[in-house]
MARDRENVO-150959 format. One record per residue (C-alpha): y, x, z; residue number from 1; residue in three letters. Coordinates in steps of 0.001 Angstrom, whole numbers, padded with zeros to 6 digits. Each point is the difference from the previous one (the first is absolute). Layout:
<pts>
@yy=Y; xx=X; zz=Z; seq=NUM; type=ALA
...
</pts>
This chain:
<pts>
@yy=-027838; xx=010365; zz=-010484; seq=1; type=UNK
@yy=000739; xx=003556; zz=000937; seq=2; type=UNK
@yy=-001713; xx=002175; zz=002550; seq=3; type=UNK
@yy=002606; xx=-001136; zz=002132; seq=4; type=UNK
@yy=-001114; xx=-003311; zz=000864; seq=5; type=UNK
@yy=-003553; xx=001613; zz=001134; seq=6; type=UNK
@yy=-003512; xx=-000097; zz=-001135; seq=7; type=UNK
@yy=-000262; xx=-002999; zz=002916; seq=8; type=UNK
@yy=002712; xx=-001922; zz=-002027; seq=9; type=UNK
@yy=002270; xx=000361; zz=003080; seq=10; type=UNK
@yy=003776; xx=-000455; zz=-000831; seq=11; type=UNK
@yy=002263; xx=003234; zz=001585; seq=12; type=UNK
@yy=002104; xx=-001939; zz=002075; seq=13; type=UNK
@yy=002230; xx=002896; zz=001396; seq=14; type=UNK
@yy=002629; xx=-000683; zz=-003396; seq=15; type=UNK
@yy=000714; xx=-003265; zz=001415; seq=16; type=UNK
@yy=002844; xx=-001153; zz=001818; seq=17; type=UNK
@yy=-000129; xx=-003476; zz=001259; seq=18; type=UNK
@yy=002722; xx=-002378; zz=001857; seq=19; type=UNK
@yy=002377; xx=-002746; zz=-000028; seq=20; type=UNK
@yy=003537; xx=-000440; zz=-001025; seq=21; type=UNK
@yy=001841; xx=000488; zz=003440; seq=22; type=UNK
@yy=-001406; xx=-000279; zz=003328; seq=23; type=UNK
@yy=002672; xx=-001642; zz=001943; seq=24; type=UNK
@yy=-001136; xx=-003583; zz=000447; seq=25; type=UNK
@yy=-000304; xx=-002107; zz=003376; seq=26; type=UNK
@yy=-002399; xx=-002606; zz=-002415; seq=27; type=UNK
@yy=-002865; xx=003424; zz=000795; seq=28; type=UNK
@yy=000093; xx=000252; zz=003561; seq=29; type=UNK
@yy=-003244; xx=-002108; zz=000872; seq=30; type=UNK
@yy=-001476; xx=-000027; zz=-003679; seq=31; type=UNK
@yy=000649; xx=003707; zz=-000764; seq=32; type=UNK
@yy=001374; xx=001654; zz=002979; seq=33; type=UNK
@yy=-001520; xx=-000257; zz=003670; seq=34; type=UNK
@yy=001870; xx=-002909; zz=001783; seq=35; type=UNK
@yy=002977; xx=000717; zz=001781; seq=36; type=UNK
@yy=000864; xx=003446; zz=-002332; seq=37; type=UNK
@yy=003691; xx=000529; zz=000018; seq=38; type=UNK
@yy=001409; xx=000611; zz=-003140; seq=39; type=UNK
@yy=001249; xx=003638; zz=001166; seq=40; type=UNK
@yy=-004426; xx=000755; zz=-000145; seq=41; type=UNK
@yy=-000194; xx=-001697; zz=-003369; seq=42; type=UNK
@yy=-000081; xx=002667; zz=-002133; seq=43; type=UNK
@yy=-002050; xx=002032; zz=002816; seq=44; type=UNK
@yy=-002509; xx=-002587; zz=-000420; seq=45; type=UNK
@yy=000128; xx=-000515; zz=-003675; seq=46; type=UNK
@yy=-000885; xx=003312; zz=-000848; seq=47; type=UNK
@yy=-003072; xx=-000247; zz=001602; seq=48; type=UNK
@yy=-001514; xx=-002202; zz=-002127; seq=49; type=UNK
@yy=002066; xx=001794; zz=-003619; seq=50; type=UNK
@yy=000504; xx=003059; zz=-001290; seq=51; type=UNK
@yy=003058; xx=-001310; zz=-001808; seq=52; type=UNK
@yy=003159; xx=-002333; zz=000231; seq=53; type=UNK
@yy=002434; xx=-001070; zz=-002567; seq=54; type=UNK
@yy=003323; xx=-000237; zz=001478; seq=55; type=UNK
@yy=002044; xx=-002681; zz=-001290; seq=56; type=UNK
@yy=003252; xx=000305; zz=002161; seq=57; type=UNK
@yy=000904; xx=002801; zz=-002115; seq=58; type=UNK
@yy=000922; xx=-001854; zz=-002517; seq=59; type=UNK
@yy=002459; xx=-001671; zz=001796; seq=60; type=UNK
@yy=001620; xx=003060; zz=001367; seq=61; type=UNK
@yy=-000445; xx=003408; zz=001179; seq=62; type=UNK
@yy=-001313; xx=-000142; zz=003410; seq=63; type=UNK
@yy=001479; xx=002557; zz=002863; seq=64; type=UNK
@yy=-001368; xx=003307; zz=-000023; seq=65; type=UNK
@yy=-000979; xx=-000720; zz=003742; seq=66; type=UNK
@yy=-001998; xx=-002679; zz=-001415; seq=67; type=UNK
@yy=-001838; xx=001677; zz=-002636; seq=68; type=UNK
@yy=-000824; xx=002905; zz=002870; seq=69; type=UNK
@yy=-001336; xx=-002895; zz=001701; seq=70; type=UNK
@yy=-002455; xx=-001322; zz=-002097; seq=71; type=UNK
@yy=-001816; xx=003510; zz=-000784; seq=72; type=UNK
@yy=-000216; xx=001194; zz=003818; seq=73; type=UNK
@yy=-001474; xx=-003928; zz=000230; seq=74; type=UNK
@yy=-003576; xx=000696; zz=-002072; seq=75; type=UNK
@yy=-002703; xx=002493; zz=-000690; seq=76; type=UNK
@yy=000821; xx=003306; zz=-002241; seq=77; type=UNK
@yy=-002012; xx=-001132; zz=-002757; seq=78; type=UNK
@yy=002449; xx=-003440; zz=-000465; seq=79; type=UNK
@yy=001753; xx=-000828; zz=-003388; seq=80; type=UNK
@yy=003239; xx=-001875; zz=-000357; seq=81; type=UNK
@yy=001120; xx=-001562; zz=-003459; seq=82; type=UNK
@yy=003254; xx=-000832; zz=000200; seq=83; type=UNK
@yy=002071; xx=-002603; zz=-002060; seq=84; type=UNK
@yy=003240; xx=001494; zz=-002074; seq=85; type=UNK
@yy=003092; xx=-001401; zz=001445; seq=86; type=UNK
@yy=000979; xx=-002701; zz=-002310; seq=87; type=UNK
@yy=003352; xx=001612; zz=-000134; seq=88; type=UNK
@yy=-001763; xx=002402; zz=-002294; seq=89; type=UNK
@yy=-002547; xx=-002667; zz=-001901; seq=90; type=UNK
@yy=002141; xx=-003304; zz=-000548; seq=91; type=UNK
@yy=003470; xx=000818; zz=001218; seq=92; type=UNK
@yy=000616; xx=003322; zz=-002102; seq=93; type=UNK
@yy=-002838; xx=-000843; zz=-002415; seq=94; type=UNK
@yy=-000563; xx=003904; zz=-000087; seq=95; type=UNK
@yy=003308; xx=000895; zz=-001132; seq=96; type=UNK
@yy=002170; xx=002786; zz=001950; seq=97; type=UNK
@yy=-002140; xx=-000677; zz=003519; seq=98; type=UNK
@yy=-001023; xx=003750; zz=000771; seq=99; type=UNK
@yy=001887; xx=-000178; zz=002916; seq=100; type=UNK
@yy=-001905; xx=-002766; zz=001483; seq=101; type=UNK
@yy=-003117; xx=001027; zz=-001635; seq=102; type=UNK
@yy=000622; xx=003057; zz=002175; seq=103; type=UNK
@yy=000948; xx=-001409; zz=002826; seq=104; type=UNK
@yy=-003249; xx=-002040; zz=000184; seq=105; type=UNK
@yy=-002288; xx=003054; zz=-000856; seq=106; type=UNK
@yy=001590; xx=001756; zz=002609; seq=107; type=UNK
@yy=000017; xx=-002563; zz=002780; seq=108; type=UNK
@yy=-004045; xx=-000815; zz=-000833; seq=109; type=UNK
@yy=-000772; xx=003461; zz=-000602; seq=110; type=UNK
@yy=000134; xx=-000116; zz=003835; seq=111; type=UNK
@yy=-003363; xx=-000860; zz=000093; seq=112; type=UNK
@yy=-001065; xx=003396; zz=-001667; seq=113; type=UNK
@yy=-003836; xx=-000107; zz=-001402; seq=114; type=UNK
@yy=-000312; xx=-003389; zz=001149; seq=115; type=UNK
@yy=002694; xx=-001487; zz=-002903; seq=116; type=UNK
@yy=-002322; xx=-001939; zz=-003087; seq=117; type=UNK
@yy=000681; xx=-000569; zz=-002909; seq=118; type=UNK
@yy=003808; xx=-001591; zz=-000590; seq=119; type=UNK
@yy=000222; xx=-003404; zz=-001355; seq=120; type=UNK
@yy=002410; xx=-000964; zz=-002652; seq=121; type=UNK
@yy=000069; xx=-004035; zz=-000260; seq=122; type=UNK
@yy=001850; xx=-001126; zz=-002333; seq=123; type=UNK
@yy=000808; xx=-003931; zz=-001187; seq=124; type=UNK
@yy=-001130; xx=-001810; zz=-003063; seq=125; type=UNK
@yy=003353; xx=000440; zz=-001375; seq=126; type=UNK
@yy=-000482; xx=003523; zz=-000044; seq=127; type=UNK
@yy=-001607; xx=000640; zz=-003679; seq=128; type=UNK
@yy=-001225; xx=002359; zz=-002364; seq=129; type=UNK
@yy=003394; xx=000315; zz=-001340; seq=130; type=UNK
@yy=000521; xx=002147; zz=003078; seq=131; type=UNK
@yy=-002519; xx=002345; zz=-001005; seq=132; type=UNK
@yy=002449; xx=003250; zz=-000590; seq=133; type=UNK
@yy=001557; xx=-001392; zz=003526; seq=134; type=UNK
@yy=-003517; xx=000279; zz=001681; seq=135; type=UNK
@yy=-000949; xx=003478; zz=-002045; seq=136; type=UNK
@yy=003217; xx=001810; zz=001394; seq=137; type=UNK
@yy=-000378; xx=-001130; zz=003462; seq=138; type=UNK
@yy=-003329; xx=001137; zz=000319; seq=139; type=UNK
@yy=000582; xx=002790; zz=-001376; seq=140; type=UNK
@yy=002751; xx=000999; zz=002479; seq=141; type=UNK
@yy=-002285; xx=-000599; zz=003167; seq=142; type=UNK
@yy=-000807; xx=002997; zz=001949; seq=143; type=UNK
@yy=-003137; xx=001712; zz=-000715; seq=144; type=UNK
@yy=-002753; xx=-001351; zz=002649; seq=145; type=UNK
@yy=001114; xx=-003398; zz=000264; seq=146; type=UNK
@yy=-002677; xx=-002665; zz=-000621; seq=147; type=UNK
@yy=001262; xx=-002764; zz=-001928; seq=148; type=UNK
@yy=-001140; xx=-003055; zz=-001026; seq=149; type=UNK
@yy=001587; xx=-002590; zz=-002254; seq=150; type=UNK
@yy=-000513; xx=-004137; zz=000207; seq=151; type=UNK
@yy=001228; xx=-001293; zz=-003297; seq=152; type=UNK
@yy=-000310; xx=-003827; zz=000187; seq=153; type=UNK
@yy=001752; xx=-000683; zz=-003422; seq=154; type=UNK
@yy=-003143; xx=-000157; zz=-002641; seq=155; type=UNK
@yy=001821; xx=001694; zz=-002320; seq=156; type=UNK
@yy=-000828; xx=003163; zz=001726; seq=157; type=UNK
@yy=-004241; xx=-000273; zz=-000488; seq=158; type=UNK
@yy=000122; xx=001892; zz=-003418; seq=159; type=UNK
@yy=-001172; xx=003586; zz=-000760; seq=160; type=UNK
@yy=002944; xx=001658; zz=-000141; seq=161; type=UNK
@yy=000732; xx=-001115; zz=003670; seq=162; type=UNK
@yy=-003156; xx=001936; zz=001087; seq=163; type=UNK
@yy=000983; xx=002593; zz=-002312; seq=164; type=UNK
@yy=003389; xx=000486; zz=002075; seq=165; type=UNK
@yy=-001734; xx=-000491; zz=003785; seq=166; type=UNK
@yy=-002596; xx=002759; zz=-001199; seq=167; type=UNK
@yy=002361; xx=002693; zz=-001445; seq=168; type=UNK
@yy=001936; xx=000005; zz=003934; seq=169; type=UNK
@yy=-003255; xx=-000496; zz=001811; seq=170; type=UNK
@yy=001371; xx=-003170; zz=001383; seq=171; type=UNK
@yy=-002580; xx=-003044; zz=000947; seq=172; type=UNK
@yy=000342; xx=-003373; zz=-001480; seq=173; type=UNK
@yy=-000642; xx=-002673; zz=002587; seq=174; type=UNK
@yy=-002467; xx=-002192; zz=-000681; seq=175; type=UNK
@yy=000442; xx=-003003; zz=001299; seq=176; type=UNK
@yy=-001495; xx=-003939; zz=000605; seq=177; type=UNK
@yy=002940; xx=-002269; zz=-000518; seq=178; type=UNK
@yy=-000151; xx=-003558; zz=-000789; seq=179; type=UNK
@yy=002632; xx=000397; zz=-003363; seq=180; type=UNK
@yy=-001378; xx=003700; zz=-001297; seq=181; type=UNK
@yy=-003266; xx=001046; zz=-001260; seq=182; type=UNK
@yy=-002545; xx=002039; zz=001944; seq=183; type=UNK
@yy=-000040; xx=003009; zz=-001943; seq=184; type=UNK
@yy=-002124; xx=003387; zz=000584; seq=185; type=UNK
@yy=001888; xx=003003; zz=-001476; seq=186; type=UNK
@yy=000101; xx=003020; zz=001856; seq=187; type=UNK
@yy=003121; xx=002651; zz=-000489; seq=188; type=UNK
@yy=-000867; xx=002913; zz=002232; seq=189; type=UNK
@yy=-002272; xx=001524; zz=002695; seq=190; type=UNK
@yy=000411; xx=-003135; zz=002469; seq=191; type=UNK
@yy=000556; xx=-004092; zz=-000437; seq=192; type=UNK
@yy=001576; xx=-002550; zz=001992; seq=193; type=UNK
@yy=-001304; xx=-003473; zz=000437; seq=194; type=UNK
@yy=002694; xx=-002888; zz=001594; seq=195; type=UNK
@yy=-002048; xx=-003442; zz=000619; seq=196; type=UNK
@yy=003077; xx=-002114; zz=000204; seq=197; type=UNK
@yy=000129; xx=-004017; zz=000140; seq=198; type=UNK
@yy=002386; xx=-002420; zz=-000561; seq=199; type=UNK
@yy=002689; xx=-000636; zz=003103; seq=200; type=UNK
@yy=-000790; xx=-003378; zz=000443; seq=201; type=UNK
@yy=-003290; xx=-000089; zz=000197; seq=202; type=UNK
@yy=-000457; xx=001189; zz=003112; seq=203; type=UNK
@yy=002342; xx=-001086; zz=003159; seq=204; type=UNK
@yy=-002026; xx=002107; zz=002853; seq=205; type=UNK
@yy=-001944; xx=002912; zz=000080; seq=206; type=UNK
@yy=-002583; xx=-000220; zz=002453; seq=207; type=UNK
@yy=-002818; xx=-001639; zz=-002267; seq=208; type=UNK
@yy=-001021; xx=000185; zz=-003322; seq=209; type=UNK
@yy=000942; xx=-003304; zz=-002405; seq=210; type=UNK
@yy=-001092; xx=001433; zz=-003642; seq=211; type=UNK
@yy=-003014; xx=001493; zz=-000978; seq=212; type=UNK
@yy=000235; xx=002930; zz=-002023; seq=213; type=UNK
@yy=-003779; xx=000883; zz=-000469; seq=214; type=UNK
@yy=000088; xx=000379; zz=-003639; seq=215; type=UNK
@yy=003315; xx=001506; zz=-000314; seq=216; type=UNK
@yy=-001329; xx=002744; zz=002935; seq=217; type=UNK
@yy=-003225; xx=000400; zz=-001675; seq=218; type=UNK
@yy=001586; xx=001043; zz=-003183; seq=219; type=UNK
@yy=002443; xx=002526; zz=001603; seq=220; type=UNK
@yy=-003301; xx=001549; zz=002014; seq=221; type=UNK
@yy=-001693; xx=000252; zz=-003585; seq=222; type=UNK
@yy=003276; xx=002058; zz=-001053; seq=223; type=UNK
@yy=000469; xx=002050; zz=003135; seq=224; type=UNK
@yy=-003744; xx=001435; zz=-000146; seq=225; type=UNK
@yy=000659; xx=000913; zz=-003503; seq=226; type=UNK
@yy=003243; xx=001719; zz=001307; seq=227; type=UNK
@yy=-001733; xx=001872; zz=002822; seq=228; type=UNK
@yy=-002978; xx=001038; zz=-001532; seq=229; type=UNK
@yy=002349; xx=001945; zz=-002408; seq=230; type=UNK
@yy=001823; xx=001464; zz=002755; seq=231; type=UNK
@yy=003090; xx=-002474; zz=-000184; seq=232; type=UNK
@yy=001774; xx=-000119; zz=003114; seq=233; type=UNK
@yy=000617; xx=-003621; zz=000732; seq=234; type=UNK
@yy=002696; xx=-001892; zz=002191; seq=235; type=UNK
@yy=-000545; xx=-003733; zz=000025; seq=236; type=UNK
@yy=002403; xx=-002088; zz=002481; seq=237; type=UNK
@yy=-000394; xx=-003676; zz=000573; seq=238; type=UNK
@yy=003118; xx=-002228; zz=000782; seq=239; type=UNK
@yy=-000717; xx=-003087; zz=002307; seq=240; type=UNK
@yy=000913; xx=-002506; zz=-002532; seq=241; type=UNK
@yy=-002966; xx=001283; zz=-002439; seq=242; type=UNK
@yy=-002212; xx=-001869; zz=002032; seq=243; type=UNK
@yy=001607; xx=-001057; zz=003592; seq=244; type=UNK
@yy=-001019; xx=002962; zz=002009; seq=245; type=UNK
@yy=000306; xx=003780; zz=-001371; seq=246; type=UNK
@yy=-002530; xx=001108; zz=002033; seq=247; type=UNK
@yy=-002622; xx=-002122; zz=-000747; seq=248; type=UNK
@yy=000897; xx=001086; zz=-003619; seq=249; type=UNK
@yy=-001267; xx=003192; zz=000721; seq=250; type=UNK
@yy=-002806; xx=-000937; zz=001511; seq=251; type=UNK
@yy=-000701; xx=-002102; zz=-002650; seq=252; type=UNK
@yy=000524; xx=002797; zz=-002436; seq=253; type=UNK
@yy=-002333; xx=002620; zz=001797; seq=254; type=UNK
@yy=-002622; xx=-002551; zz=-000185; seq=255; type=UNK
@yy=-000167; xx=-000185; zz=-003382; seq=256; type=UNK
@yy=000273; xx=003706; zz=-000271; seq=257; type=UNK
@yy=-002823; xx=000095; zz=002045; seq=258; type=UNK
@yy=-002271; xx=-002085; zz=-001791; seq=259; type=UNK
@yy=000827; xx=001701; zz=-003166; seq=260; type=UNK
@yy=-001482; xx=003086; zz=001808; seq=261; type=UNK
@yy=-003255; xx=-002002; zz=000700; seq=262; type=UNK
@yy=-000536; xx=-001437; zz=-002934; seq=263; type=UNK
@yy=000338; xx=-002992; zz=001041; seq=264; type=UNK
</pts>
């Protein structure tokens, strides 16, 4: 452990950004949100309890510019937003001849100035390493500054010379806990990105948690100190069907953390 992490063992929390995948869902109003919250002060009231959101409407197309505009005048200055690639981009185009959307994206999220994460790039299990030059010239062509990180979900992909690629154009593998890949700990460049994902149906509401995931959590908290005591930024979102109820997630996760840092 480096001098980081403190001669009182203490883990530097300031690298890490925690939240859910979305915060637009009615199932949170009582269990998450106050009772009666309209879902114009979700995100109000999301952000203070996270530091972070993963947006997952991006991927299904590029919001309004309005509504981008929107959602930074909505939380503190200190907020993070990690957007989803329009699939356009990730499973339409499969990377081929989509700068203009790719632009057209960066541009419309870029609205949200310093407050714009880390990009995510989510592609299908059909996508495989025999797309590797595909993936290499893409990220290469992103503009300088853009955070990117890449969810391969084809095992194909967990080889060195994966890594090798994500390193040499500073882009972040995500590591992920899916039910059909392997939980993996490789590290590509100055930050990682954790998705706790679940299977769709497991879980039918999202008030409540139906799965425990103490293990699972525990591990990732193991990783994650490692991460931050080495000065590893960390963003680690949790989708409700991980374990019912993304929130809880988080709290579930910070626990651990937490005990880690006691020794306990």
């Amino acid at each position: 452990m480096n001098s980081a992490a403190g001669a009182n063992g203490q883990i530097p929390l300031s690298n890490l950004y925690l939240g859910t995948a979305g915060w637009s869902y009615a199932d949170w109003v009582g269990a998450f949100y106050p009772p009666g919250t309209p879902s114009s002060a979700y995100l109000s009231e999301y952000s203070r309890s996270f530091r972070a959101v993963e947006i997952d409407s991006t991927f299904y197309g590029i919001p309004r510019p309005e509504t981008v505009v929107r959602w930074a005048e909505a939380t503190p200055a200190d907020f993070l937003f990690c957007p989803k690639m329009v699939r356009t981009v990730t499973h339409d185009k499969r990377l081929i001849a989509a700068e203009a959307e790719t632009e057209a994206f960066l541009g419309t999220l870029g609205l949200l100035g310093p407050k714009l994460g880390p990009v995510v790039l989510q592609f299908d299990y059909t996508f495989g390493p025999d797309r590797a030059e595909d993936l290499r010239h893409y990220l290469e062509g992103l503009p300088a500054g853009v955070r990117v990180a890449v969810e391969l979900r084809h095992r194909g992909w967990l080889r060195q010379d994966t890594y090798s690629l994500l390193a040499e154009v500073g882009v972040a593998l995500v590591l992920h806990d899916l039910h059909y890949m392997p939980r993996v700990n490789v590290v590509t460049t100055d930050f990682t990105y954790v998705r706790w994902l679940g299977r769709r149906a497991d879980v039918e509401r999202f008030d409540r948690v139906v799965r425990d995931r103490t293990r699972e959590l525990s591990w990732w908290a193991e990783q994650a100190r490692d991460w931050l005591t080495r000065g590893i930024r960390v963003y680690a979102f949790a989708n409700n069907r991980y374990q019912g109820h993304g929130p809880a997630t988080v709290a579930a996760f910070q626990e651990r953390l937490q005990a880690l840092e006691q020794g306990v």
